[in-house]
N, C-alpha and C positions, 0 to 999 in steps of 0.2 A: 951500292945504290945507283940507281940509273943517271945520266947525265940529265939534269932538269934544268938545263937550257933547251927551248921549245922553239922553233919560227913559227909562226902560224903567217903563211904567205897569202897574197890575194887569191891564190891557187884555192881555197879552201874559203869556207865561210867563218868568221869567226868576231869576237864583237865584245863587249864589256862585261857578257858574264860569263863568258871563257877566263877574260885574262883577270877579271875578281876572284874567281876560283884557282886558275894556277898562280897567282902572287898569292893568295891566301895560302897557300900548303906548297908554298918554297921552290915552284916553277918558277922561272923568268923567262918570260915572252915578249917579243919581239913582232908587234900585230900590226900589220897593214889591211885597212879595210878598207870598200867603198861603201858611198851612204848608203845603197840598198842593204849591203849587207848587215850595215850597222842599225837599221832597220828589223832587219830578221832578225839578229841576236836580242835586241828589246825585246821583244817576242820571248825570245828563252829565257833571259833576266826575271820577267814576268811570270813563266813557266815556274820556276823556280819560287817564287814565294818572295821576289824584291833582294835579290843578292846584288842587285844596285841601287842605285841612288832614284832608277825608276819608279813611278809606284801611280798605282791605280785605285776606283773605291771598289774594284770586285775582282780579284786576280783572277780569280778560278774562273768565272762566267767570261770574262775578257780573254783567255786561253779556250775555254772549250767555242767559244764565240768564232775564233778565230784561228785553228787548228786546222783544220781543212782546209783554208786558203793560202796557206804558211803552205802547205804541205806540196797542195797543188802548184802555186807560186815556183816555191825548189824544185817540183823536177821539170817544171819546164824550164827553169834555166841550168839545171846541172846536166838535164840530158833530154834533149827533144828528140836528138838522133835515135836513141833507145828506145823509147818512149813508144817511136815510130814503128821500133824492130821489134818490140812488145809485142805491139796490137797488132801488129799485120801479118800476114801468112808468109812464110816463105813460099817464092815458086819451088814447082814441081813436089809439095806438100798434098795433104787432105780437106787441105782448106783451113787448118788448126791454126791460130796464133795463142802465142803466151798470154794471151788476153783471154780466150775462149776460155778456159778456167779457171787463170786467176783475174777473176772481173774486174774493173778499174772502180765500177759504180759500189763493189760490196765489197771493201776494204781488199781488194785483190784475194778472194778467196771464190768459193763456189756456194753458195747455201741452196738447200731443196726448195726454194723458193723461188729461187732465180730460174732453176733447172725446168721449176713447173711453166711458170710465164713462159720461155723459151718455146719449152716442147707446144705449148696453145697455141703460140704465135705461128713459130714457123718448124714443123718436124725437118724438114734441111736442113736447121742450124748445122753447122759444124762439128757442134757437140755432139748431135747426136750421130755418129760415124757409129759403124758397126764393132771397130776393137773395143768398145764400151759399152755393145749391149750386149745383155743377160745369155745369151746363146749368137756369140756373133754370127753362126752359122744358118742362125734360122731365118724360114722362108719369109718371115714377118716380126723382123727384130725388136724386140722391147724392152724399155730402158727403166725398169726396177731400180735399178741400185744406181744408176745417174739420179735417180727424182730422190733418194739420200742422200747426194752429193758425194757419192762414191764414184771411182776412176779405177779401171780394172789396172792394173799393177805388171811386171810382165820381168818377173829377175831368173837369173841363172843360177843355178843350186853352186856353192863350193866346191872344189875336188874333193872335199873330205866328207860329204854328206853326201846320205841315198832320201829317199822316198819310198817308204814299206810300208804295206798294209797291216790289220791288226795282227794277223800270221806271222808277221815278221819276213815275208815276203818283199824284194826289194823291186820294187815299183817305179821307178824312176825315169820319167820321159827320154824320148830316145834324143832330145834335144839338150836333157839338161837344165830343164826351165822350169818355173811354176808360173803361176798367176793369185795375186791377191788384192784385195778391195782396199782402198785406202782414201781417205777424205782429202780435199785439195787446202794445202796449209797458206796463210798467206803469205806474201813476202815483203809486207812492211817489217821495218825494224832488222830486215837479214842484215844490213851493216853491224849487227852489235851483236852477232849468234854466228854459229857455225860450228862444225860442217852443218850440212843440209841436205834435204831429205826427212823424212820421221825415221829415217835406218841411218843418216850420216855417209849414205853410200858417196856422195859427192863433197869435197874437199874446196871446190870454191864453185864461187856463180858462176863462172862459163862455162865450168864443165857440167853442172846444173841444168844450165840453158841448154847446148849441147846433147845432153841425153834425153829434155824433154820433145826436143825435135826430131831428134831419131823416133823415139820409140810413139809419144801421143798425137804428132804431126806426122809424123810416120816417111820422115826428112832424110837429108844426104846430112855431109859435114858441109859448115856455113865458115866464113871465114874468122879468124881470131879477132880480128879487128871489130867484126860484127857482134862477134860473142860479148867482147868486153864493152861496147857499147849497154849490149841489154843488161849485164853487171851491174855498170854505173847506174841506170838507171835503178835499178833495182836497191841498190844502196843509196839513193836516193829516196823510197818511198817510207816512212813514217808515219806512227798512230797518232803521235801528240810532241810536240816542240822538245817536251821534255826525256822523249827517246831520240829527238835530232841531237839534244843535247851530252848526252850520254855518246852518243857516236862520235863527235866531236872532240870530246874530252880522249875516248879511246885513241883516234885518230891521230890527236896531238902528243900523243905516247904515254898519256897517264895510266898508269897501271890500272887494272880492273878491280883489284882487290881495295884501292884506295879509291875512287869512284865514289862520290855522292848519290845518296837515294834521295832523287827531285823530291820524292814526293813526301822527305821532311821538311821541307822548304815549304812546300804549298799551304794556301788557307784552307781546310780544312772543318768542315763542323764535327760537332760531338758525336756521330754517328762515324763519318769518316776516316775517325781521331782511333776511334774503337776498330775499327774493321782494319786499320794500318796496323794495329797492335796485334791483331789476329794472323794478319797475314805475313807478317814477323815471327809471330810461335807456330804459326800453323802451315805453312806455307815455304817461307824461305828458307828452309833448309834442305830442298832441293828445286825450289826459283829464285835464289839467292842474288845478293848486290844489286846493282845500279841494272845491269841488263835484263834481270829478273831470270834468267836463266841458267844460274851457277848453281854446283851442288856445293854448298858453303857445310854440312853437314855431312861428313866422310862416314859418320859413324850409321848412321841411317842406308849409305850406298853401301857399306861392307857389309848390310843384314840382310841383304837382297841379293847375294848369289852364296848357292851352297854345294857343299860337293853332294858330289850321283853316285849310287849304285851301277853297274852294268847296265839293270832293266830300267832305270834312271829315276828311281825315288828316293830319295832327298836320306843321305847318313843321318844320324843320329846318335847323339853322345848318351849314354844310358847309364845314369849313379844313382845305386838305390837310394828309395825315401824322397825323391826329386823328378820333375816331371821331365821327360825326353826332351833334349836340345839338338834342334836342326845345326849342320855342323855350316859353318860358313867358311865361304872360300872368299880371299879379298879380289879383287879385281881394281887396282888403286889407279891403275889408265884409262879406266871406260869413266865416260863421262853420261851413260846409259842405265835405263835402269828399268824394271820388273817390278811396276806396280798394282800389276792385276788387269788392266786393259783390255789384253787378249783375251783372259779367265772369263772376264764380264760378258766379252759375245761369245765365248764359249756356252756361256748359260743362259743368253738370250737364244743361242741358235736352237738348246735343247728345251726351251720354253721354261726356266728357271729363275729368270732375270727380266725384266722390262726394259728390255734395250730398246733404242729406238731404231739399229739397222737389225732385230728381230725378224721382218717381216720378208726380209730377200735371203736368198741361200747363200752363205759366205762359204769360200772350201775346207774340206775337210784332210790334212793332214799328220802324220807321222813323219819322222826321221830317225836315220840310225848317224849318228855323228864318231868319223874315225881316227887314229892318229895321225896319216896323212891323206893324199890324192890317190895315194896306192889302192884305195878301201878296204884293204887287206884287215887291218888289226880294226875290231869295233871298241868303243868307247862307252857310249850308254846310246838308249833310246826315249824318245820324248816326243809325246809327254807318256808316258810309262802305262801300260795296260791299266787299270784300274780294278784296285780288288778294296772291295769294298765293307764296311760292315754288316749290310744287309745283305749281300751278295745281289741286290741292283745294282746292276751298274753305273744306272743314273743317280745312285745313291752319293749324295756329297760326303756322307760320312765315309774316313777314308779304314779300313779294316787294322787292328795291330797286330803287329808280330811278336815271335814269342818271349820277345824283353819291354812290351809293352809299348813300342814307338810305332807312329802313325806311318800305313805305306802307302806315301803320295809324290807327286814330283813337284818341281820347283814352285807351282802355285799350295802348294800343302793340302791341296783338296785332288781327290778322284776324278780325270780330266781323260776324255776318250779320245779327241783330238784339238789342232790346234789351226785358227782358221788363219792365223798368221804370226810366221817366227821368227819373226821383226829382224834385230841387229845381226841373229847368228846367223841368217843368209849373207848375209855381208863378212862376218869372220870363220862360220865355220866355228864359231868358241861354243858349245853346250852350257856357256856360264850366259849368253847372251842371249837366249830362247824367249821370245817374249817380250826381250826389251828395246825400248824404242828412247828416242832423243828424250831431253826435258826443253819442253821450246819454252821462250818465254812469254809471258801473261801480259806483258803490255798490250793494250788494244785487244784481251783477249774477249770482252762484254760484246764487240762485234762482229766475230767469227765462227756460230755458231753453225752448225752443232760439234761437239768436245771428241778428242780420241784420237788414234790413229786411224780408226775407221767409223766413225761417227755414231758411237756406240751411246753416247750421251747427246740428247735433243736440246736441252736449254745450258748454263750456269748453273743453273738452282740444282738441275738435274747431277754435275759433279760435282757441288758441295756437298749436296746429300750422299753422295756417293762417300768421298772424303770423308765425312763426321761418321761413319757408320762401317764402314770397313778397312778404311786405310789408314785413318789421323792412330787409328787405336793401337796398328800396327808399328808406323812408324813412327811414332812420338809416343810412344807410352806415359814416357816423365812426364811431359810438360799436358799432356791431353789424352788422359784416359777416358775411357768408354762408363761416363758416371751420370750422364743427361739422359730421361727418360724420351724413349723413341717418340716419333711424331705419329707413328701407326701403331694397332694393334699388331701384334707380333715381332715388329720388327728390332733389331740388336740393340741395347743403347747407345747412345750416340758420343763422339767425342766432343761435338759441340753444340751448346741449346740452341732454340727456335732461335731467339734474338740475333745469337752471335751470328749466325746463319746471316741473319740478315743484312750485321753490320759486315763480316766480309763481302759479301753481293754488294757490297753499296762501296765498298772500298773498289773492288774489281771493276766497276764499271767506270772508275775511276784514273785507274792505271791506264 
């Protein structure tokens, strides 16, 4: 067991409902505060549902009351110097700062909302710089996939991977690079998450910071000092007391796996009571604990990567009298995962799906993935030709082979190509095609629109998603597909109108 002697020094914020929680569960701490700080921590005591001696006549209204001025309050005193290196441009830049897209006003993220005001106001903005419009070469640049709150993307292929056409032609820039669309995430709450990225390509915030000024500022190297400045700051920013509090508790060395979920603490009504319950069976077995971002369910991440064919459609264990099983392969150190995402604007791009970045051209690729940098020896290809049962191609139904198993690749459906392949440009692993971080859900009611590339327009829009093609998948037990659909046609659902509703009402919550 860990050493559960704690200092919690002035260095750090900390206050009566830290040290009620580590004397409850056999920390001994040793807390020096001042009044401001002991100030803020009320605040979290509050947050928390009276784990002091504090108490109010309306917790909840008294926290969402005054969450934002908490919030604001901390980072100007944990880091103004950041704060500063944020918002402002570096010299000899494009004018970009860490502000221009993660906004201070909209929870530090980007919405198509902002993007629109911006472009009416003033087309110079910053934002709209040409590495971000639709054809940066053209004679009169236009910003489609900015007004989705899309940001063009710009990574280096693996040594192990090519770029082929549907030939099987190997196609691969003479630089090495690709480019892909990707929604701007925000960076509250990064204290209690990591790596970062929606690929995990970056292992802490300064090198984070660091690569956004290279590449969207379009920057030299800034100095370390600077860097860890924008950090702090950065690990300063929060959705609600009760994600400061959680970082905190992190901070002071409490393990994560024993970590309080605030928000059994909180007041709560009958509506709320119910969607916490939902999003416990439905939910946190891959937004897991206090951070909301653990895969607390290994059994659900080991059903999401399978082994490949050569032409890379998904093995299959074949016992007569018994329907074909997708073989899986464990992957027990990825913390990433293949929930369908990518598939979704797959079929919004081919006009199958109602996405909401449907309406801009995402790219279209192929890879062949090898066993080393040599590219010598191929491995498989993905996402795999598609042969289909109707021999459309755009036919989702995927065609059988002659022992009766479906021939599809990792998403189980007939896939022509793929407009982004997420983790496995970062390892180069064919188990990681498609899949991207699980960020967590805190503050997640104000950062819309949902996805790696903002393939979902509201909440409501991946709840519905969730109850209708994924809860069914991943939770079978506990939430099968038994609720009649909310449309004609559509699949049954793994959870009714209501419950819909009390998760949404729980989420806006978190």
């Amino acid at each position: 067991m860990k050493n559960k002697n704690i200092l919690v020094s002035g260095a750090s914020i900390a206050g009566p409902a830290l040290t009620y929680w580590l004397h409850r569960h056999g920390f001994r701490a040793s807390v020096h505060t001042t009044r401001r700080q002991s100030i803020a921590w009320r605040a979290l005591a509050i947050a928390l549902g009276g784990l002091t001696l504090t108490s109010c006549s309306n917790p909840v209204q008294e926290v969402e009351e005054t969450s934002a001025a908490q919030t604001e309050a901390a980072v100007t005193t944990v880091s103004t110097a950041g704060k500063q290196l944020f918002s402002l441009p570096f010299p000899h830049t494009n004018g970009r700062s860490c502000a221009t897209c993660h906004v201070l006003a909209e929870n530090t993220a980007l919405s198509p909302a902002n993007v629109e005001a911006r472009l009416a106001a003033n087309p110079q903005d910053p934002l709209f710089h040409r590495i971000d419009a639709d054809d940066p070469n053209a004679a009169i640049p236009t910003y489609e996939h900015l007004r989705k709150g899309l940001v063009r993307v710009v990574l280096p292929l693996p040594d192990n991977m090519d770029v082929i056409d549907n030939g099987g032609n190997i196609i691969t820039p003479a630089d090495r690079k690709i480019a892909v669309w990707r929604g701007v995430p925000s960076i509250e709450n990064t204290a209690i998450t990591g790596p970062y990225q929606l690929d995990g390509r970056a292992s802490n915030l300064s090198e984070q910071a660091q690569a956004a000024i290279t590449s969207h500022s379009e920057g030299g190297p800034v100095t370390p000092a600077q860097l860890d400045l924008i950090a702090d700051f950065q690990r300063s920013v929060f959705s609600s007391p009760r994600a400061r509090f959680v970082s905190e508790l992190l901070e002071h060395g409490v393990p994560v796996e024993q970590l309080p979920f605030p928000e059994d603490y909180m007041q709560l009504n009958a509506q709320e009571k119910r969607g916490r319950e939902l999003f416990k069976a439905a939910c946190a077995g891959c937004h897991g604990g206090a951070t909301t971002a653990q895969i607390t369910n290994r059994a659900i991440h080991a059903t999401s990567f399978f082994a490949l064919e050569p032409d890379g459609n998904v093995v299959h264990t074949v016992v007569p009298g018994q329907a074909p099983t997708p073989v899986n392969v464990p992957h027990p150190n990825s913390e990433f995962l293949n929930v369908g995402a990518g598939f979704f604007s797959y079929l919004g791009q081919i006009g199958q799906f109602p996405t909401y970045n449907a309406s801009v051209e995402l790219p279209r690729y192929r890879f062949r993935f090898y066993t080393d940098g040599s590219r010598q020896h191929p491995i498989t290809e993905l996402p795999p030709l598609p042969i289909t049962a109707s021999g459309d191609p755009y036919d989702l139904n995927p065609a059988l082979d002659e022992n009766g198993a479906p021939i599809a690749g990792p998403n189980l459906a007939p896939q022509w190509f793929t407009t982004d392949p997420g983790r496995a440009l970062i390892t180069g692993d064919p188990r990681d095609f498609e899949a991207f971080d699980t960020p967590p859900l805190r503050g997640v009611a104000r950062t819309a629109p949902y996805f790696h590339d903002n393939s979902h327009e509201t909440l409501q829009d991946v709840v519905d998603t969730y109850s209708r093609f994924i809860l069914p998948v991943t939770a079978p037990l506990n939430l099968p597909a038994v609720h009649p659909p909310e449309f004609p046609g559509a699949p049954p659902e793994a959870l009714s109108t209501a419950q819909k509703q009390d998760l949404l009402k729980f989420l806006n919550k978190l």
